[in-house]
Every structure is written in C-alpha cells, then in structure tokens.
FIZANU-626646 format. One record per residue (C-alpha): x, y, z. Coordinates in pm, 1 decimal, padded with zeros to 6 digits. Each point is the difference from the previous one (the first is absolute). Last residue first. Example, Ala and Ser with C-alpha at 12.3 -4.5 7.8 and 13.67 -1.06 7.14 Angstrom:
BEGIN
<site <01367.0 -00106.0 00714.0>>
<site <-00137.0 -00344.0 00066.0>>
***
This chain:
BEGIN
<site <-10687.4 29147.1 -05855.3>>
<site <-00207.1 -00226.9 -00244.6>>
<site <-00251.2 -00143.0 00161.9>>
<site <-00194.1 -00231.8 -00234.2>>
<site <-00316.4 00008.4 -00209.2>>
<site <00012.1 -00224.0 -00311.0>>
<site <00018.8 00046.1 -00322.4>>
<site <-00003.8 -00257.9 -00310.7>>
<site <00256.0 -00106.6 -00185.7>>
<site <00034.8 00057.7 -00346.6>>
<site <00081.1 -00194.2 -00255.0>>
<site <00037.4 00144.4 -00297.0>>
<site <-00306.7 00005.0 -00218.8>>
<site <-00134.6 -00242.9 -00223.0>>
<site <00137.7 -00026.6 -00391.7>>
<site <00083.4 -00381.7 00048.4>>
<site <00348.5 -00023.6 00000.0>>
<site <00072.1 00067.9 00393.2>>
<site <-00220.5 -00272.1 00082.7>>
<site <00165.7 -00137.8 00305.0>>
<site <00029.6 00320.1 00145.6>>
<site <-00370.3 -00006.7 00002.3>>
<site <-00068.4 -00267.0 00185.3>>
<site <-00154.9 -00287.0 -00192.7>>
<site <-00343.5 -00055.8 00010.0>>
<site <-00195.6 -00346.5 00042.4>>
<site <-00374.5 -00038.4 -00014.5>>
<site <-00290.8 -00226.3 00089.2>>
<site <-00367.8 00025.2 00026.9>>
<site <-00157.4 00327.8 00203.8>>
<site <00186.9 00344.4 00060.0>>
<site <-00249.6 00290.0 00041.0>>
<site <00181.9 00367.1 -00104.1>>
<site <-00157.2 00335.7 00091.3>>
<site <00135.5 00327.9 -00214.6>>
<site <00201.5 -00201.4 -00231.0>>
<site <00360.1 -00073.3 -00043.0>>
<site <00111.0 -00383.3 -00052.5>>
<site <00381.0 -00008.8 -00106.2>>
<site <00113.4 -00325.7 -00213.0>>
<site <00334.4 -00165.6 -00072.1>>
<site <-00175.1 -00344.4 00065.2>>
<site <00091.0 -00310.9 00158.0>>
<site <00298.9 -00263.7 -00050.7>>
<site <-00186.3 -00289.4 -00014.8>>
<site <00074.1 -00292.9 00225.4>>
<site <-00357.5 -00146.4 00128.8>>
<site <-00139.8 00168.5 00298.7>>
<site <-00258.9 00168.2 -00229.8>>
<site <00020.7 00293.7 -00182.8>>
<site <00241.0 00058.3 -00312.6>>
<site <-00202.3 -00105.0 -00323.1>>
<site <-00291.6 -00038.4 00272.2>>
<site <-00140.8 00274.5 -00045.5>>
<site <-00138.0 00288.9 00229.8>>
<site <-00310.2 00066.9 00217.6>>
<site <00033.2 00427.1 -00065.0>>
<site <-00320.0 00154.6 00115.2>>
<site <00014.3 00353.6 -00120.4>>
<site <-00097.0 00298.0 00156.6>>
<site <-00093.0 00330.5 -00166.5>>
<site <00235.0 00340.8 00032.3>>
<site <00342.4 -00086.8 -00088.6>>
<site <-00018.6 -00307.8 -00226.3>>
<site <00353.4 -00102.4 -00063.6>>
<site <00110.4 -00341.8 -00114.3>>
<site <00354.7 00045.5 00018.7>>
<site <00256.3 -00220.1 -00255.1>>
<site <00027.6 -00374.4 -00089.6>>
<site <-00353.2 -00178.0 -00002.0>>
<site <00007.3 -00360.0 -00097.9>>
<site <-00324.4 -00188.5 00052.4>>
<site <-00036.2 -00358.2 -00211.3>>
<site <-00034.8 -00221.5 00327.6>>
<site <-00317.1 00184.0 00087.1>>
<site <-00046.5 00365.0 00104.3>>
<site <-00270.1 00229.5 00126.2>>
<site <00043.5 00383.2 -00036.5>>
<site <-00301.3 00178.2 00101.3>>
<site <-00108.6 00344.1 -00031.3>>
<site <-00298.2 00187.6 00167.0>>
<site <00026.4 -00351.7 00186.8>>
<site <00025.8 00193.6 00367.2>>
<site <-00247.2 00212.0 -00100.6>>
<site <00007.6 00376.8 00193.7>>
<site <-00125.9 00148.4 -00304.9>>
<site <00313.3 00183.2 -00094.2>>
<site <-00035.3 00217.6 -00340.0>>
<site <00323.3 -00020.6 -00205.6>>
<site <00201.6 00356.0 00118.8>>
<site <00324.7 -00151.7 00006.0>>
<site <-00050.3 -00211.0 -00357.3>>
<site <00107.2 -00362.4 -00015.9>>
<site <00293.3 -00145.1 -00086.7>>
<site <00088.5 -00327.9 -00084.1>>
<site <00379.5 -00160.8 -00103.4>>
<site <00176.0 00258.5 00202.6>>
<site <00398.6 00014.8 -00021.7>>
<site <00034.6 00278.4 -00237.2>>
<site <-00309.6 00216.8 -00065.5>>
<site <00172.5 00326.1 -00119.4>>
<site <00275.4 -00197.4 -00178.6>>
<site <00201.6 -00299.4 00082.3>>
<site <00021.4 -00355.0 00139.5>>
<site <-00374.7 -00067.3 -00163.5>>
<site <-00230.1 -00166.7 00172.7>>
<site <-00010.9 -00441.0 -00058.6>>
<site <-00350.4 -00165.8 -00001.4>>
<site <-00091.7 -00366.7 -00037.9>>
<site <-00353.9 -00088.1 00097.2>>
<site <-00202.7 -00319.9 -00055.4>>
<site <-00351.7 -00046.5 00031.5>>
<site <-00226.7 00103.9 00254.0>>
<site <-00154.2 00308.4 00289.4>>
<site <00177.7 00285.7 -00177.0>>
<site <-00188.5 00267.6 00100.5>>
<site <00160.0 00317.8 -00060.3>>
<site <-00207.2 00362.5 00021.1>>
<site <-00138.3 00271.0 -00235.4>>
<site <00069.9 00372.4 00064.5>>
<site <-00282.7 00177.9 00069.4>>
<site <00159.7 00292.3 00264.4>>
<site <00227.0 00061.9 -00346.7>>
<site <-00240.3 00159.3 -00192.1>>
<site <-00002.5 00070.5 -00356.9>>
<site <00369.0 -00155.9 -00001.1>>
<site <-00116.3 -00295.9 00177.4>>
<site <00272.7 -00186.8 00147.1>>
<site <00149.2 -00339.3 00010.9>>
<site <00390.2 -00112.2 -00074.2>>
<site <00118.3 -00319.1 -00119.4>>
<site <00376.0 -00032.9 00033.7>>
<site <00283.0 -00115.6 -00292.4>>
<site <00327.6 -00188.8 -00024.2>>
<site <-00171.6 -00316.6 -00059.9>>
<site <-00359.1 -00071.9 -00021.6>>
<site <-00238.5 -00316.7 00020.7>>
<site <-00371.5 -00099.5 00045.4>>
<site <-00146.0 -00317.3 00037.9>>
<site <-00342.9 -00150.2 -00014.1>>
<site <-00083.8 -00373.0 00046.7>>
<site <-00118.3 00086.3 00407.7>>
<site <-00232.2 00278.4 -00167.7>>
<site <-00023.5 00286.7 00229.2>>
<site <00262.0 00247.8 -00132.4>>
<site <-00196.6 00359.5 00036.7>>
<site <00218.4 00380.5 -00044.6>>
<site <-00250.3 00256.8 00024.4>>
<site <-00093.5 00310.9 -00226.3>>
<site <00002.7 00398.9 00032.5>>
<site <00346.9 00024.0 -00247.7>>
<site <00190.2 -00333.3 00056.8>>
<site <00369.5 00074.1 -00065.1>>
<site <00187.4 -00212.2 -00138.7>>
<site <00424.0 00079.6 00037.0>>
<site <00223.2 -00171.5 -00231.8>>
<site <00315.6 -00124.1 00026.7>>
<site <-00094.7 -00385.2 -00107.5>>
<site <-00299.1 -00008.4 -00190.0>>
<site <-00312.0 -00186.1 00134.7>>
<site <-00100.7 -00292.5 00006.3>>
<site <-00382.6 -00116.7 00066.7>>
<site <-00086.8 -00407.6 -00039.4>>
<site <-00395.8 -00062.6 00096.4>>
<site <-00242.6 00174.6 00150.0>>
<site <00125.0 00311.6 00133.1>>
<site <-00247.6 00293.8 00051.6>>
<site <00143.4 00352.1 -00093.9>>
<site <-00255.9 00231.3 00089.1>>
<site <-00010.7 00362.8 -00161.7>>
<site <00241.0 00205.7 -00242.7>>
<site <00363.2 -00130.3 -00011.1>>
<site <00264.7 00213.4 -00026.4>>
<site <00331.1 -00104.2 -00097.4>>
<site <00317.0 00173.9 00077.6>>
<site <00249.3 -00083.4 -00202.7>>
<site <00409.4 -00054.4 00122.2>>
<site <00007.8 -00350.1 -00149.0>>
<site <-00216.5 -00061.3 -00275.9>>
<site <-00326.6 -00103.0 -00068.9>>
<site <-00194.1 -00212.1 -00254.6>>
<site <00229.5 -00306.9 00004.9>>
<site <00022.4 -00130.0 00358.0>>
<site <-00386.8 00107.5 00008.5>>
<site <-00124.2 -00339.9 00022.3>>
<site <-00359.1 -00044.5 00028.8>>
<site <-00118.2 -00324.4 00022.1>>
<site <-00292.4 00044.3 00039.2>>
<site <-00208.4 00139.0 -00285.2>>
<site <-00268.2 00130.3 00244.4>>
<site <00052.1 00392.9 -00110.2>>
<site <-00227.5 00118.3 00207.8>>
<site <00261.4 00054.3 00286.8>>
<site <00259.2 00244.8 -00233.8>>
<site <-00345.3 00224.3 00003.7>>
<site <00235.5 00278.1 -00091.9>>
<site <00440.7 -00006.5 -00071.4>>
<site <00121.7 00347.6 00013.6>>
<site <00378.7 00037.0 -00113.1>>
<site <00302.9 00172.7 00117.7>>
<site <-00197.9 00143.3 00275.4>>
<site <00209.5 00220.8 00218.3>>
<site <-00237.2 00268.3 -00117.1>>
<site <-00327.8 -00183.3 00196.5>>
<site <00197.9 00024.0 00337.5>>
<site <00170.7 -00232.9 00204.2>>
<site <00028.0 00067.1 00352.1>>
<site <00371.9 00098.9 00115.9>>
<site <00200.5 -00239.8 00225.5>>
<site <00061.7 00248.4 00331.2>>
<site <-00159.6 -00184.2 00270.9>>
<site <00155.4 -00353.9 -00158.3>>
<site <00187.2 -00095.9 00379.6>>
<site <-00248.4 00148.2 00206.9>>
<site <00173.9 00058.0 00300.5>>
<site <-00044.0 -00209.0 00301.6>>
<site <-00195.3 00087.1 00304.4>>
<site <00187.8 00055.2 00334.0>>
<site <-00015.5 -00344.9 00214.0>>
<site <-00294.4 00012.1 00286.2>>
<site <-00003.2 -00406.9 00012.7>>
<site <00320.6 -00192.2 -00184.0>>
<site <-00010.3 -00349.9 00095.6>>
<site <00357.4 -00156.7 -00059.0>>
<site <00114.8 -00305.3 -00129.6>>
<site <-00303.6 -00147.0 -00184.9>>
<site <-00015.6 -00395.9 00028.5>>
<site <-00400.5 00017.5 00036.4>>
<site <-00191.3 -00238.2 00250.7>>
<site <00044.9 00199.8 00301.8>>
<site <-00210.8 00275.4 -00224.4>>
<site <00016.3 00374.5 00086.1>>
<site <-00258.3 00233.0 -00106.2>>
<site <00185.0 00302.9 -00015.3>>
<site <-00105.7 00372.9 00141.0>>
<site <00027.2 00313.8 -00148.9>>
<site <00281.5 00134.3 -00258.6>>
<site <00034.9 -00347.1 -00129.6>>
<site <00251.4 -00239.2 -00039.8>>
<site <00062.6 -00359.0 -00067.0>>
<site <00365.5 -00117.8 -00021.1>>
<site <00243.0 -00199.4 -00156.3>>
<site <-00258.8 -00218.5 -00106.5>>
<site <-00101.6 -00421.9 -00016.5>>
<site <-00391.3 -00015.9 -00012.2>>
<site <-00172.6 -00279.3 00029.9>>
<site <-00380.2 -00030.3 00029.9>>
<site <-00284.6 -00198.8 00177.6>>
<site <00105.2 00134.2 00372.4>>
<site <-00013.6 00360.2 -00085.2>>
<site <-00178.2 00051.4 00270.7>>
<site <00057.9 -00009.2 00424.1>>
<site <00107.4 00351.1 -00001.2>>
<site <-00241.7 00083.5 -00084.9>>
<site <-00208.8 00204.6 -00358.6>>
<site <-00101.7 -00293.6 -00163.5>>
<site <00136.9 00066.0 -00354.8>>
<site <00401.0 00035.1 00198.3>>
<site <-00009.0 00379.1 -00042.6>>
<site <00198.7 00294.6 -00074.0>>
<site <-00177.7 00348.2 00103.3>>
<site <-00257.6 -00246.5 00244.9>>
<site <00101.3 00138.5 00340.7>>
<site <00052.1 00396.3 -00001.6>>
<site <-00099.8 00003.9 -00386.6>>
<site <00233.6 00280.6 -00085.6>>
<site <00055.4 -00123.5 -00362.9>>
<site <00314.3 -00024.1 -00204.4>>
<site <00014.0 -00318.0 00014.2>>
<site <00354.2 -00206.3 -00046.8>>
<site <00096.7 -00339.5 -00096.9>>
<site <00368.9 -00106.8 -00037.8>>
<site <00265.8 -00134.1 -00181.6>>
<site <00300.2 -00221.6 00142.8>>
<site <-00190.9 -00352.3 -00101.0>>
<site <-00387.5 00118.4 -00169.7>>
<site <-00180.5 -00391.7 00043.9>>
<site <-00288.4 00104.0 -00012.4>>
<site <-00248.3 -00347.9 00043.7>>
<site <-00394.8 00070.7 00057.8>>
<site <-00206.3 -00199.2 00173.6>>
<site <-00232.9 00268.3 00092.7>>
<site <00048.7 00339.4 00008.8>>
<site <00302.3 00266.4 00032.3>>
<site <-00127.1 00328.1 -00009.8>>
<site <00198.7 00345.3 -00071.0>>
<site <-00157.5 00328.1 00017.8>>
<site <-00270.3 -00092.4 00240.2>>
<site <-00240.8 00281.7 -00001.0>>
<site <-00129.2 00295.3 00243.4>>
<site <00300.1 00136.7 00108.6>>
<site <00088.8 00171.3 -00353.2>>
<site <00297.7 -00031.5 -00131.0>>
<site <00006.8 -00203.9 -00308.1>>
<site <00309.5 -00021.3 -00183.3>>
<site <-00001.6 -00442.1 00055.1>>
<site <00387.6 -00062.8 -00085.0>>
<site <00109.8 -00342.4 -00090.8>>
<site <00364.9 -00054.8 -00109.2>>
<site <00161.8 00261.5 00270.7>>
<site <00332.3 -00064.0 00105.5>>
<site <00048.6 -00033.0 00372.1>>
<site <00304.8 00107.3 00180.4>>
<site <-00102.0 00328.4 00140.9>>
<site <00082.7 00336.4 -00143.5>>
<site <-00023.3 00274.4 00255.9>>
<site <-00275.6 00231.5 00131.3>>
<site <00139.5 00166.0 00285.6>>
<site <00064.6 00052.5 00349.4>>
<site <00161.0 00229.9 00219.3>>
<site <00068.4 00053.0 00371.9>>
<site <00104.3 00212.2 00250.9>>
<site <00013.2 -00037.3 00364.6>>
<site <00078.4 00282.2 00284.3>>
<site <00008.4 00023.5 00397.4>>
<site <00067.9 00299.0 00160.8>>
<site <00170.0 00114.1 00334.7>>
<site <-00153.4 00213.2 00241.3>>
<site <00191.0 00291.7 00095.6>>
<site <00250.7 00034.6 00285.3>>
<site <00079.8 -00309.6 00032.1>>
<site <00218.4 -00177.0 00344.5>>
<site <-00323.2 -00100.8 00206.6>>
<site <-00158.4 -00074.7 -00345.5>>
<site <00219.0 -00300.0 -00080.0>>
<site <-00174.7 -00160.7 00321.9>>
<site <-00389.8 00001.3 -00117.3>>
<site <00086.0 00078.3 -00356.0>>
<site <-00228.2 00271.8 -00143.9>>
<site <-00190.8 -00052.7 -00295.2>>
<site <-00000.6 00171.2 -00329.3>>
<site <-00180.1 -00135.5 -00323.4>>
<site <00114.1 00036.1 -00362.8>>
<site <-00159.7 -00187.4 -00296.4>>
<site <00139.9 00045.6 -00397.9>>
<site <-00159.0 -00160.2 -00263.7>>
<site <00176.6 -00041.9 -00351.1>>
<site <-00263.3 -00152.3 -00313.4>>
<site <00155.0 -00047.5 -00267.9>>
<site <-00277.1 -00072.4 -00370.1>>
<site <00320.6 -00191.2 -00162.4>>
<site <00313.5 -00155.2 00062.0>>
<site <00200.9 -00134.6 -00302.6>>
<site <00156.3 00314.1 -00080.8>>
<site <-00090.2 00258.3 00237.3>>
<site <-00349.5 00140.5 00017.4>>
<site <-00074.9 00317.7 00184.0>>
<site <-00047.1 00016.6 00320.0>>
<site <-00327.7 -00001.8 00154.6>>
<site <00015.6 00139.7 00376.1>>
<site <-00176.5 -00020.3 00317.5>>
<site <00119.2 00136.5 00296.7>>
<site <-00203.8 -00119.1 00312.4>>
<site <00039.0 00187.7 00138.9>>
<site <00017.3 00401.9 00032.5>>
<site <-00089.2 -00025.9 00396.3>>
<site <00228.2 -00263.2 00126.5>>
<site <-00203.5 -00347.7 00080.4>>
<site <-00196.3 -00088.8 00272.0>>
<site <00177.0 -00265.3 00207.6>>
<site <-00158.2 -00349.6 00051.6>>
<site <00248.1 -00151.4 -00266.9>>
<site <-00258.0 -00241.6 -00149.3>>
<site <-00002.0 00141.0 -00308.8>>
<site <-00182.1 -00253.1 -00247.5>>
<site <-00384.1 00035.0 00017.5>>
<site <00034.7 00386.0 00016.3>>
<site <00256.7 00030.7 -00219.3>>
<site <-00168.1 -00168.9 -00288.6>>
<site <-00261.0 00242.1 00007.4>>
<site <00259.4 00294.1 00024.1>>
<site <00214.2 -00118.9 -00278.8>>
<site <-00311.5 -00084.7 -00257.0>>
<site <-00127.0 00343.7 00067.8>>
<site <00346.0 00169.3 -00109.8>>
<site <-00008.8 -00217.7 -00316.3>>
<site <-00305.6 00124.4 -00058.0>>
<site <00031.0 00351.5 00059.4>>
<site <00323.6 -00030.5 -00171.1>>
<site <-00163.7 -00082.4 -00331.9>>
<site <00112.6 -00316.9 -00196.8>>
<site <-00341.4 -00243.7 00039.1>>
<site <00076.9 -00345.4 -00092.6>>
<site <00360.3 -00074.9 00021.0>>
<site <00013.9 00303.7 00241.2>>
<site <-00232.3 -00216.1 00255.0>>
<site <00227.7 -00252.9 -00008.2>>
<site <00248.3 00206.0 00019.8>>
<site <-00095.8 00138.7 00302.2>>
<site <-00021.9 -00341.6 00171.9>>
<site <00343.4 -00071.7 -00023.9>>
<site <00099.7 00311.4 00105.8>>
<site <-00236.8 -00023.6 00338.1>>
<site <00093.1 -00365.6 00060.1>>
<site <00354.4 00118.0 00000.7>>
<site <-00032.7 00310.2 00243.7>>
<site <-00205.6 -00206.3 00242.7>>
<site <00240.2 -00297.4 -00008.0>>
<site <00314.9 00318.1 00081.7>>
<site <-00225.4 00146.4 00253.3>>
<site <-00024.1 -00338.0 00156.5>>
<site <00375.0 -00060.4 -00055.1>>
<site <00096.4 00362.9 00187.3>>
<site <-00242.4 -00040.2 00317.4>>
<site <00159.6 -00328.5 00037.2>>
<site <00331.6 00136.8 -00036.1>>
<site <-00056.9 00265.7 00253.3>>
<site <-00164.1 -00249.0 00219.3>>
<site <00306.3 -00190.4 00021.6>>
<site <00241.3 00273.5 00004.0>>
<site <-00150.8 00150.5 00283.1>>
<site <00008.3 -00353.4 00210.6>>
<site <00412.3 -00021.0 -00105.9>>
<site <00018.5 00384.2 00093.4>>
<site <-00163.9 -00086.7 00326.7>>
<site <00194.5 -00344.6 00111.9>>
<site <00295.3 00206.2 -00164.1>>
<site <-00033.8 00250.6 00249.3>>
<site <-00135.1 -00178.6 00323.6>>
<site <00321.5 -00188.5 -00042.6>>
<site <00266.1 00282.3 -00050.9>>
<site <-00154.7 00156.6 00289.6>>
<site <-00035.7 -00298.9 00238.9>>
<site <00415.4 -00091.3 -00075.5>>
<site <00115.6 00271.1 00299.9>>
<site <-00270.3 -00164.1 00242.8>>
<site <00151.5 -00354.7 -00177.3>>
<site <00369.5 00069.5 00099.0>>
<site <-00084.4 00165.8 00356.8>>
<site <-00242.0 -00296.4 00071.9>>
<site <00304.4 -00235.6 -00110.3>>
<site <00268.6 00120.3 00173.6>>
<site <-00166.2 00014.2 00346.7>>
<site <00205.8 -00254.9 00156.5>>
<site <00308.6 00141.5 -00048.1>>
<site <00045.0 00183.6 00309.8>>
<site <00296.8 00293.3 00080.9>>
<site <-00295.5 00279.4 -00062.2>>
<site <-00213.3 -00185.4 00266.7>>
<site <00233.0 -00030.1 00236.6>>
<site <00134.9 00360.9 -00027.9>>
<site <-00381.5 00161.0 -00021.4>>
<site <-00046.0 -00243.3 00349.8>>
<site <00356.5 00177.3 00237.8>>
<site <-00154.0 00372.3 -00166.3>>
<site <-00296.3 -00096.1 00184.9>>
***
C-alpha cells in the first residue's frame, strides 16, 4: 500500500484535475456573483424606469392639481402600469415629495422606491437582505418653443386651437399652443385624424397642447407637442379700463355717417378716448397716433371691402363700464386694416383688447378678423374669454417673399382659416410684445 501512495505521489499525470478541483471554487464564485449581479442590476434599472415614469407623471398632475394627495395618487397609478420589478415595495414607499422651485425648474416632483430581495448565491455569505433604491425627479422646465398663438381655454370639452381648411400659417420658429385638456382634439387639424389637414400648410416650430394633437403628415411642423403644461397668459395682468381713465367721451360716434372720419387732428397722444356704442366703418377711419379708444358697451364692424381703418402707436380696447359681461365684439369681415400697439404704457404691445370677463357664447365667429392684401397688424390681438377666427392678410401671407407679421394671437379658443405669416418673437423685439419666452416642458431633472 505504502509501495502505490509512493507511485502515485511521484506521478504527474494528475496535474490538471488537482489544478481545476482547486480552481472549482473561484469558478462557481464569480459564475454566481456575475449571475447576482445581473439580476441585481436588472432589478435596479426597472426600479429606476418605475421611479422616472412616476416623477414625471406627478408633475403632470402638480401642473394641474398642486396637492400631495394628488400628486401622491398620480405616483401610485402610474406605478402600477409601470413597475415591473415583481417585488413588493418597502413599507413607507413610495416617497413622494414636492420640492420647492429652483430657478428654472418648476412644480418638482422627487419619488423615491425601495424594494429588498435576496440574492440566490450572494445570500449564502449575507446576513441581512440587501436593498435596492432609485430616486428620481422631474420638473416643469422651459422648452424651446416660443409661444405666438396661445388658445387659454382649458376645458376638455373644446378645441382650443383649430386649423381648417386650406389655410396657409406660415409661423417659422414660433409656435401654437392650447391650453385645453381635450384628450384627442385640444389642438386640431379641422378634421379631427390624423389623416386631415391635407388642404392647408402650416410651417411651425411646434404645436402643443396640454391633451392630445391632431397631427398632419402634410404639415412641416417640427415637433408635436401632446400633454405640454399650459402657457401663461402673457397680458393676465393689463388692467381694464375704467370710465375715470377717460380723457374724453365720444357717444353715438357710429351715427355720425360723415365718413371719412379722421381723428389724426382731434386727439392727442397719451388720451384715452371713449366711445359710447357701435362703431361701424364705412369708409376711411384714422385714428390718432398714441392714443388708446376704448369702445364703452359697443362693437368694432369693418365689412365694406372699400373701407379702411388705420392707427399708429395706439390699441382699441372693448368693455362695458356698466357691465363688463356685455362687452361688444370685433368683426372685421372687409376693407383694409393697418394697426400698430403702442411700444409703451399699460397696454404696450397689443393692438386689440378685449375685456376678461366678455360673455363667451361658445361661437367660433364671436369675433372675426378676415384680411385682404391691405391687413397689417403689428402687436397682440388678445381676446381672453371669446374665440376669434383669425383668417389673416395677405400683406405678409402667402408663399410669396414678405417678411410676416410681429403679431401674438391670445384668445380663449382660436380657429385659423386663410393665410398668415408671424414672426417669432425674438425677431420682433421692437414691437411692444413680450419677451420671449419659452415654453415648459416636463423633464427629469435629477
């Protein structure tokens, strides 16, 4: 026996069982911590989506509704469609939190998810169960669209911006947003598919909405926009006028049929003229530069294709100062227009402005803006609670070579039809209208 243990220990022929039985630990190990790893890091990016989708989608639901309840309800419905870890989470999570805002980032959202799993070989050599965390946060943050054509309405029920028929927007690096929540119609082609839009042009930076989009393969708009955050009001905070701004009162200015009426001479820059009632264009109206009219309970009408009316330097406001919920409207349906707003002053940058609380009927011509080759509006037409259908001019529509319009559109539901051309707003930095201002979009921030 002893002779056999000597022959074998003296042989070489066994080297390479002895070599890979002493190896069979090492690889057993890293085959288990390599298979570990892998499902740990699985485990770990799932969480991670879940985490993300859940931020993002509480401030979407912040935008709209800022209470924790609902911001916490938004998390846990969207984490139930989008956390496909398998493992129950941690009691305590999710954590929800709204930070406060930080510079450009706005309405945070941070959600935290934990979940603890064991590791089938890792937990041979743990004593406790390890755990798995993700955090994220998103925010509201400025996007790269400037606003030229806002549509405030936010109700779900209407179609805040509508694009019908063969019309041609041509609107370069500005954009078109609505406000409303309209899951599938909030900005819309005019035929409500994606197959419309066919008999119109529209060249855009972007068309938002804070519901859904009508798209249009015919359209040259770079980026679709749906469930966007809605944009500011640009004018919220332009005061009403009131019967003592009046520098004079002007009444029955529309019975007077002595057309024309030039008014270059009979008021001066910095009045404020009131006019009592209608005022009904029928031939040749101008109007002082720097001067704000104000049509007390009456409505704007140019329907006459010989008529024209002009202003520089000046906007033309309607209210009622008995009772503002019958303020008159604007239909201007013929003739020529030229209008300029003021650079300065309490109404600087809008050429027409129409009371806040001006009752809505729902019309989509409760005011109408129709243009010819004689329309020139430079400044913000802003109508913020009645809709306006807006079919432009061709003094810079067309495909021709004109160099468009420094001109906002701000009403509560806006119908393009006709032809127009805008200018971005950073390209009209001398026209009174606001800074340009991105919109916001909702991205993770951290």
């Amino acid at each position: 026996m002893l002779k056999a243990f000597k022959k074998l220990w003296n042989s070489d022929r066994g080297n390479a069982l002895i070599i890979f039985g002493a190896c069979l630990p090492l690889l057993v190990g890293a085959a288990g911590i390599a298979t570990d790893t892998i499902q740990w890091t699985l485990w770990k990016r799932q969480l991670q989506r879940a985490a993300d989708s859940g931020a993002i989608a509480g401030v979407y639901t912040r935008i709209k509704t800022d209470t924790q309840d609902a911001v916490a309800t938004a998390v846990n419905t969207d984490l139930t469609m989008n956390n496909h870890v398998g493992i129950a989470l941690q009691s305590g999570y999710p954590e929800v939190l709204r930070p406060a805002d930080s510079g450009e980032m706005r309405k945070q959202v941070k959600v935290t998810l934990q979940i603890a799993k064991s590791l089938p070989f890792s937990s041979m050599f743990m004593s406790a169960t390890p755990n798995i965390r993700a955090t994220a946060t998103a925010a509201s943050v400025p996007g790269g669209s400037q606003y030229c054509v806002i549509g405030l309405d936010t109700s779900a029920a209407v179609t805040g911006v509508e694009i019908s028929g063969s019309s041609y927007i041509d609107l370069g690096d500005c954009s078109l947003i609505a406000n409303s929540k309209n899951p599938t119609t909030a900005a819309s082609n005019g035929s409500n598919s994606a197959t419309g839009g066919g008999g119109s042009t529209v060249k855009a930076a972007s068309l938002a909405a804070s519901g859904g989009v009508n798209y249009s393969k015919t359209w040259d708009v770079k980026d679709y926009d749906p469930n966007s955050p809605p944009a500011d009001d640009p004018f919220a905070n332009v005061p009403n006028p009131k019967s003592s701004d009046c520098s004079k009162t002007i009444t029955n200015m529309d019975k007077n049929k002595d057309y024309p009426i030039d008014r270059t001479s009979l008021d001066t820059a910095g009045q404020v003229v009131c006019i009592t009632g209608d005022v009904t264009v029928q031939g040749s109206l101008k109007l002082a530069s720097g001067v704000t009219y104000v049509l007390n309970g009456g409505s704007l009408t140019m329907n006459n294709s010989g008529s024209s009316m002009n202003c520089t330097s000046c906007t033309i406001a309607m209210t009622n100062f008995s009772d503002r919920t019958a303020t008159g409207n604007i239909k201007i349906t013929g003739g020529s227009l030229s209008i300029t707003a003021p650079v300065t002053g309490n109404y600087a940058g809008i050429a027409f402005y129409q009371d806040p609380k001006a009752t809505d009927t729902g019309q989509k011509t409760q005011n109408q803006i129709n243009g010819n080759s004689g329309q020139s509006v430079t400044g913000a037409i802003y109508i913020p609670n009645q809709s306006v259908l807006y079919n432009g001019g061709g003094s810079y529509s067309g495909v021709g070579t004109e160099v468009g319009a420094c001109m906002m559109l701000v009403a509560k539901r806006v119908e393009f039809g006709g032809n127009s051309k805008i200018k971005a707003l950073d390209q009209c930095k001398g026209a009174g209208l606001p800074d340009p201002k991105a919109g916001q979009r909702v991205r993770l921030v951290a």
